[in-house]
C-alpha positions as CSV (number, residue, x, y, z in Angstrom):
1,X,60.6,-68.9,73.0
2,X,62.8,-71.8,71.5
3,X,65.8,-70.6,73.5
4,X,63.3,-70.1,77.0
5,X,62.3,-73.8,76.9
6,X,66.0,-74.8,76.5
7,X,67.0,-73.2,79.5
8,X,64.5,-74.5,80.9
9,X,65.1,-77.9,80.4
10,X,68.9,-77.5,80.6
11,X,68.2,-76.5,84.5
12,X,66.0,-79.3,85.1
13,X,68.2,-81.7,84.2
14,X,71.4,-79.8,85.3
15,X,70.2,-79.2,88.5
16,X,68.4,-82.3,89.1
17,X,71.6,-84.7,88.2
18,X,73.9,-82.5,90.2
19,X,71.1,-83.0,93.4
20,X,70.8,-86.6,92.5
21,X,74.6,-87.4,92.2
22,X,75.5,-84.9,95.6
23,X,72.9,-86.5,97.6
24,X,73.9,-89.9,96.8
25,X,77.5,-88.9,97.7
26,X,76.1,-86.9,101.0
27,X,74.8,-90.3,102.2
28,X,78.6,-91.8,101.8
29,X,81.1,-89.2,101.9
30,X,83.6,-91.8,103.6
31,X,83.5,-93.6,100.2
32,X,83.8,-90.0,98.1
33,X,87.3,-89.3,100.3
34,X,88.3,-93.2,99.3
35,X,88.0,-92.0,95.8
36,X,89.7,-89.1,95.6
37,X,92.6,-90.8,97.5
38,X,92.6,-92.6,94.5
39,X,93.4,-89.8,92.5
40,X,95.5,-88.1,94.6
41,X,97.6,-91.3,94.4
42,X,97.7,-91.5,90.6
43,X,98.0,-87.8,90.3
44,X,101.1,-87.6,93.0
45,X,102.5,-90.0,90.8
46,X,101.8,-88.9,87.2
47,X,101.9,-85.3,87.3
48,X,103.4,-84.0,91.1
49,X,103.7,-84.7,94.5
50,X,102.3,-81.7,95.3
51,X,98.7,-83.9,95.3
52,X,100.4,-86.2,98.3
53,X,99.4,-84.1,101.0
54,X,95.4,-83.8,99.7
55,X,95.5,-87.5,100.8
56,X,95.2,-86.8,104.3
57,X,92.2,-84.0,103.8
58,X,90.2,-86.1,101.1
59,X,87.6,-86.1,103.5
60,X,87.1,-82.5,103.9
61,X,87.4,-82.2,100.1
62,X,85.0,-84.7,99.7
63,X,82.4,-83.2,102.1
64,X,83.2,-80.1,100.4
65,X,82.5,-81.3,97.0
66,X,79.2,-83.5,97.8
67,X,77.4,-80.4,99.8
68,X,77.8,-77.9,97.5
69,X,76.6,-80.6,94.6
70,X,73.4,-80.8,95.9
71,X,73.3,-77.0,96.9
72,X,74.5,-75.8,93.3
73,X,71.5,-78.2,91.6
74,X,68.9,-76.7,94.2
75,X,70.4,-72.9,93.0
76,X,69.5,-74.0,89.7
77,X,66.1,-75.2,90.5
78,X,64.9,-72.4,92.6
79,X,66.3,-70.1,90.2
80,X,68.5,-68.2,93.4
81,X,71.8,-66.3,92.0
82,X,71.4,-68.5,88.9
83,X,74.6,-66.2,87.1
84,X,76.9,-67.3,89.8
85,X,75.7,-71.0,90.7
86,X,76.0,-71.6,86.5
87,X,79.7,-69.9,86.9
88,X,80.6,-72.7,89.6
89,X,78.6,-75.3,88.2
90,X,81.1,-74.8,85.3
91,X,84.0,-74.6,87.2
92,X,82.8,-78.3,89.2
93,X,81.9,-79.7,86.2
94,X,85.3,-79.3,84.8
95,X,87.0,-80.5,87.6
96,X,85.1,-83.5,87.2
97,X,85.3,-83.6,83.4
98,X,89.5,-83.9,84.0
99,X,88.5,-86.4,85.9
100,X,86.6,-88.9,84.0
101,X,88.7,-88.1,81.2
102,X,91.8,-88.9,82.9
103,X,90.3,-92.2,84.0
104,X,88.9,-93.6,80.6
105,X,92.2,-92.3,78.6
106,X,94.8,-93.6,80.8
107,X,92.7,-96.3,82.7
108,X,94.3,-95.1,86.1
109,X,91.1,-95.1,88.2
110,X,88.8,-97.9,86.8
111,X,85.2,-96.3,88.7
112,X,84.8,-92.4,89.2
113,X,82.5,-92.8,92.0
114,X,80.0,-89.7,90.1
115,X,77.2,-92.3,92.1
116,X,78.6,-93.7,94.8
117,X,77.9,-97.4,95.0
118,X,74.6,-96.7,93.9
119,X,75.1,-96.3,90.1
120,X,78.1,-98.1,88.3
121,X,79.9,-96.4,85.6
122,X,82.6,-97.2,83.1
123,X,85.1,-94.5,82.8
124,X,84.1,-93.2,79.5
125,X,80.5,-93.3,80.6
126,X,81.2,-91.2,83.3
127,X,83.3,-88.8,81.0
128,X,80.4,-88.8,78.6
129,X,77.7,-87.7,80.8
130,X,80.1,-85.3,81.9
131,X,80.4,-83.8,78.3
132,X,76.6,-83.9,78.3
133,X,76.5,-81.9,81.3
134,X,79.5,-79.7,80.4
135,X,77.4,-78.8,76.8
136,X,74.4,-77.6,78.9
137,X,76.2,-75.6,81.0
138,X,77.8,-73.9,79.1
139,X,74.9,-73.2,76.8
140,X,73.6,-71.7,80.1
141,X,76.2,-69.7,80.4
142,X,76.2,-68.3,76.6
143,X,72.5,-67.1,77.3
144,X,72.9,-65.7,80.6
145,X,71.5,-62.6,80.3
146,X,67.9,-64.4,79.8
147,X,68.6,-65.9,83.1
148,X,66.0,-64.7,85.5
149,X,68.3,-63.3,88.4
150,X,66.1,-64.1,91.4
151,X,67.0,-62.7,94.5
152,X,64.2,-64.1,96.7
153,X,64.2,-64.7,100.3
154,X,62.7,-67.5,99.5
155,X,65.0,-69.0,97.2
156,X,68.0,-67.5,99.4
157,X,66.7,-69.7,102.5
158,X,65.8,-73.0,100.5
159,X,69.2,-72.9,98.8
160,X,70.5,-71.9,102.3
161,X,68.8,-74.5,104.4
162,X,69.6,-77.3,101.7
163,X,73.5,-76.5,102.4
164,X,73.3,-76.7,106.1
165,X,71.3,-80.0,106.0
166,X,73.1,-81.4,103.6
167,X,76.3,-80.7,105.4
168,X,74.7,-82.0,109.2
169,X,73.7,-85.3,106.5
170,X,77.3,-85.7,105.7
171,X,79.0,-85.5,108.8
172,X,76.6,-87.9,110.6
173,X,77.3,-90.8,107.9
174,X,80.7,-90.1,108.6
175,X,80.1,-90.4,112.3
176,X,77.9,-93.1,111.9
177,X,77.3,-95.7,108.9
178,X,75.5,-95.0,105.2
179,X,72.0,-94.2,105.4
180,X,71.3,-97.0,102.5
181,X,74.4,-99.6,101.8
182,X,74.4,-99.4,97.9
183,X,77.4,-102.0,98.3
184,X,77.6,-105.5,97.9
185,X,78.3,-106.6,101.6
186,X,75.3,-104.7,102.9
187,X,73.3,-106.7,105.6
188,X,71.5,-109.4,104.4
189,X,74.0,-110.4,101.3
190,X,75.6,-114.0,102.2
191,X,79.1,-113.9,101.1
192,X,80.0,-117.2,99.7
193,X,76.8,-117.1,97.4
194,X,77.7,-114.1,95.9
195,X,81.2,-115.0,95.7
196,X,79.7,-117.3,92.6
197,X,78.3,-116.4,89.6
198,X,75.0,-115.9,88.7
199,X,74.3,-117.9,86.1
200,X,76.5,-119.8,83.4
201,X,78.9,-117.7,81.9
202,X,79.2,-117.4,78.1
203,X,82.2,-116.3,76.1
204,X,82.6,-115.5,72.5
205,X,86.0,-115.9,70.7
206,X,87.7,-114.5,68.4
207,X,90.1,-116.5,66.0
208,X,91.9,-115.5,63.1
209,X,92.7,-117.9,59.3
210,X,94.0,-116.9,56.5
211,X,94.2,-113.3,57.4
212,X,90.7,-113.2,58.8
213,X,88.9,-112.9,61.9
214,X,85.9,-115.0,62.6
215,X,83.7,-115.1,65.9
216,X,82.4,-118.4,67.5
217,X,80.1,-118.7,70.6
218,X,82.1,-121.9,70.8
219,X,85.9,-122.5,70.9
220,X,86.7,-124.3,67.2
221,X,88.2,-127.5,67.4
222,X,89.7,-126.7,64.1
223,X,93.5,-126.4,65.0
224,X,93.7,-124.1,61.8
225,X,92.4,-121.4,63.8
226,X,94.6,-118.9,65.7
227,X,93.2,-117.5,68.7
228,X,93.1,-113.7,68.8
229,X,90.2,-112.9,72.0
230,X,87.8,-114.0,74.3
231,X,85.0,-112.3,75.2
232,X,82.6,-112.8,77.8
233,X,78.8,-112.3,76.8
234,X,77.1,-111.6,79.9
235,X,78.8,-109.9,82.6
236,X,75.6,-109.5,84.3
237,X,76.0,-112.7,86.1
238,X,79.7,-112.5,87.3
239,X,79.8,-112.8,91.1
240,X,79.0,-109.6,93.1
241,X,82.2,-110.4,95.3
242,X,85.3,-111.2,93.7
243,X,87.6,-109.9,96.2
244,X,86.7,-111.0,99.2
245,X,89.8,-113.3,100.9
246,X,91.2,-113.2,105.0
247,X,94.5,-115.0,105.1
248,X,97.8,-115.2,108.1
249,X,101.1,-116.5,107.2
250,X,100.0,-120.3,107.3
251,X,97.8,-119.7,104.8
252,X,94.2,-118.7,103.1
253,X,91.3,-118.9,106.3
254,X,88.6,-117.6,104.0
255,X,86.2,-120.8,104.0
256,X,86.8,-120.7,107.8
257,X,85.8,-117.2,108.4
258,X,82.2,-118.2,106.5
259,X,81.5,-120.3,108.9
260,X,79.4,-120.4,112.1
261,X,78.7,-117.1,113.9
262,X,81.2,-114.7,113.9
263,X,81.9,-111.2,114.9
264,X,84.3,-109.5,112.9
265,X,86.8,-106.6,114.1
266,X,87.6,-105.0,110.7
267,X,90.1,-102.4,110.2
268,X,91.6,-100.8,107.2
269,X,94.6,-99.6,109.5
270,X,96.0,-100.6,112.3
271,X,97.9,-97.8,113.2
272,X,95.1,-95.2,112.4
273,X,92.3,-96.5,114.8
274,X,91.5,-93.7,117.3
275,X,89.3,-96.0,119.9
276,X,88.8,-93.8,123.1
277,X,88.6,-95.4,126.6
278,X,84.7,-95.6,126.3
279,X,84.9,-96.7,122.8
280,X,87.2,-99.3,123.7
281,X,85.8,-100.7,127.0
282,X,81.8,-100.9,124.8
283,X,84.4,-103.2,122.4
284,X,86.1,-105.2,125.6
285,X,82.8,-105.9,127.3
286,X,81.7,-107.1,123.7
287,X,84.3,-109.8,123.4
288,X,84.2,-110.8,126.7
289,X,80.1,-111.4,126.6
290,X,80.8,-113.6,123.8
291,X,83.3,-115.9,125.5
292,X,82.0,-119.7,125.5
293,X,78.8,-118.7,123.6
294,X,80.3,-120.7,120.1
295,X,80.4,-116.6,118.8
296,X,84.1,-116.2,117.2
297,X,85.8,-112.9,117.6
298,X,88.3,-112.0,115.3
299,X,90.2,-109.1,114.1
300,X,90.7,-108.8,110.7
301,X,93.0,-106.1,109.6
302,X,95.3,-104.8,106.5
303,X,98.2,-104.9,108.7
304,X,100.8,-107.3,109.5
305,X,100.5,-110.0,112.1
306,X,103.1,-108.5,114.0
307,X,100.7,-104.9,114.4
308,X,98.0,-106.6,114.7
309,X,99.6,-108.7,118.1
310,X,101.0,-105.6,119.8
311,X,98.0,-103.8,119.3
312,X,96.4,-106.3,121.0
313,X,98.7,-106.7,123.5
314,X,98.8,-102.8,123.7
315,X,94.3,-102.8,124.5
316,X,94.7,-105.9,126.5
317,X,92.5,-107.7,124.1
318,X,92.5,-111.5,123.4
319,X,91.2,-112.8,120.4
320,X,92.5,-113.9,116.6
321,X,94.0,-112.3,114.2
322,X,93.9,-111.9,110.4
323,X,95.1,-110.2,107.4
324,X,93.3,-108.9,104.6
325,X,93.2,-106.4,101.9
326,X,92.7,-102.9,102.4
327,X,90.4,-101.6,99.8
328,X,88.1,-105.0,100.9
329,X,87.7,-103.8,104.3
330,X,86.9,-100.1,103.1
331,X,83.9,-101.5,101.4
332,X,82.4,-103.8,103.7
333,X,82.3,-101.1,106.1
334,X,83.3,-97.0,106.7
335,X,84.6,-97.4,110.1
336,X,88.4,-97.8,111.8
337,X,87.7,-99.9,113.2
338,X,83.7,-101.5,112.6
339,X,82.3,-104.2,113.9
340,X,80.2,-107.0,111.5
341,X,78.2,-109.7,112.8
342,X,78.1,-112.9,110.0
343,X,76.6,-116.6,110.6
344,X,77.3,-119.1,108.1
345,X,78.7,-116.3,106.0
346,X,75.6,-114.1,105.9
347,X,76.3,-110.4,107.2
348,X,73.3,-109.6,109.9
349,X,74.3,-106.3,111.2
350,X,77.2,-103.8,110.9
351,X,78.4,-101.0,113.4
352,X,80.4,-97.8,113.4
353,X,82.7,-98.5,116.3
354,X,80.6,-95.4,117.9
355,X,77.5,-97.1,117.9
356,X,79.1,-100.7,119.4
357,X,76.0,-102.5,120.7
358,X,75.5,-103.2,124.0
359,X,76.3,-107.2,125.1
360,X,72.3,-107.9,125.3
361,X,71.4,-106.8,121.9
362,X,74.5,-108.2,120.3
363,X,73.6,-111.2,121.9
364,X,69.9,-111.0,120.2
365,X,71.8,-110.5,116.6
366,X,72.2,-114.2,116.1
367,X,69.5,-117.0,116.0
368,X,68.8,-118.9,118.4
């Protein structure tokens, strides 16, 4: 009976985090494939090249991964094939046990992404709810035979249908934007307020005399002291945006660009945006519907100023130009290129470059 309610409550939770975590992940899968480039990075350069080439399919891997997440947890639930979702629930949950334990020992990638945006863990955080889960599963998998083996067209279509929807889910948030922006330049956030912090921030420090270490809330004005570590206290109120900076070769234009009404071009690479003709003439009748209207049009690009001018040039397109970083513009929006609409530094509205409002409605984005 014992050994009944623990299975039980080993596939509740099981299967419930998995769904959780996969659906999260099914509503940004753009921002899964960014993570596992991540890895594929560190991993090309720690233990083979052979990992290079995954770069440029992270995204199938990633839609891969997220879908069958949610569709493993729902196996679990419904209690469909349980023997074989519990065998590849083990083998994903090693996969991303290597993970999270590669992160936290050697500090190579800093945020495993088992949330998304949504949820923010530290690297052994992530590795230990990963041994939590690994623990479960495979006590699952040591009591097997009291599995019940359902073979139910009812289970068989749930887990079937959860699949296909979740798939359709994933590849319109690629095609499109995030269902729900769990990141901090959603719509609405003002940029320069949360460039600050919070609230006051408070450090502790550590100082060391005669062989011993004392903490102080305050820095000593004893010179006798020897300082070892600070500390802060409250991390909670460090600013939500700590990266966010648009510069060119005469310098930082940051201030500049949070001010008045602008719409920004943004692009994570230059040389990878695929705008068709349609796509591109939406974008041209865009900029030109904003000429002597006081709206600024910018591109803003992790490319040099010399791609970002002959691709210009290239589209026939005249407007400015700026640099920024890469990973910045990969979280203020999933699209190469997207387009953001800010006044006085406040994001109002972001598009996929698919869904480029028409002049009349882009017109209506900022106030009157």
């Amino acid at each position: 009976m014992i050994i009944k309610t623990l299975i039980a409550i080993s596939r509740v939770l099981v299967g419930g985090l998995f769904i959780f975590s996969g659906l999260i992940k099914v509503n940004d899968p753009v921002g899964t494939s960014i993570k596992m480039q991540e890895y594929f990075d560190v991993f090309a350069t720690d233990i083979s090249p052979i990992f290079e080439p995954l770069k440029e399919i992270s995204l199938a891997i990633a839609v891969f991964l997220v879908v069958f997440e949610v569709a493993l947890g729902v196996m679990l639930l419904v209690g469909w094939r349980l023997k074989r979702a519990v065998y590849l629930l083990l083998a994903m949950i090693l996969f991303f046990t290597f993970l999270t334990f590669y992160s936290a020992y050697f500090n190579k990638v800093t945020d495993c992404g088992c949330f998304g945006d949504a949820i923010k863990l530290t690297p052994w955080e992530s590795f230990y709810k990963d041994i939590v889960l690994l623990v479960m599963i495979v006590f699952l998998l040591v009591f097997k035979e009291k599995l019940p083996n359902k073979r139910s067209a009812f289970g068989k279509w749930v887990t079937m249908g959860t699949l296909a929807l979740s798939l359709v889910l994933a590849i319109y948030a690629i095609r499109n934007l995030p269902f729900i922006d769990f990141r901090a330049f959603k719509e609405g956030v003002n940029i320069h307020q949360a460039m600050q912090p919070s609230g006051e921030l408070q450090y502790s420090y550590l100082m060391e005399k005669d062989g011993e270490n004392h903490a102080f809330d305050q820095y000593p004005t004893d010179d006798s002291y020897t300082f070892l570590e600070m500390t802060l206290k409250n991390p909670e109120v460090l600013p939500r945006i700590s990266d966010f900076a648009v510069w060119n070769e005469a310098g930082d234009h940051t201030e500049e660009i949070l001010q008045g009404k602008k719409l920004l071009i943004l692009s994570s690479n230059i040389e990878k945006i695929g705008l068709s003709v349609k796509e591109l003439d939406r974008i041209s009748a865009l900029i030109n519907s904003f000429q002597g209207t006081g709206v600024s049009v910018l591109l803003i690009a992790a490319s040099s100023e010399e791609k970002m001018k002959n691709y210009l040039e290239k589209k026939g397109l005249r407007i400015g130009y700026y640099m920024a970083d890469a990973t910045v513009v990969k979280t203020i929006i999933r699209s190469n290129p997207g387009l953001v609409f800010i006044e006085e530094g406040t994001i109002l509205k972001k598009y996929h470059y698919r869904n480029t409002p028409t002049p009349e409605i882009a017109n209506n984005i900022f106030s009157k």
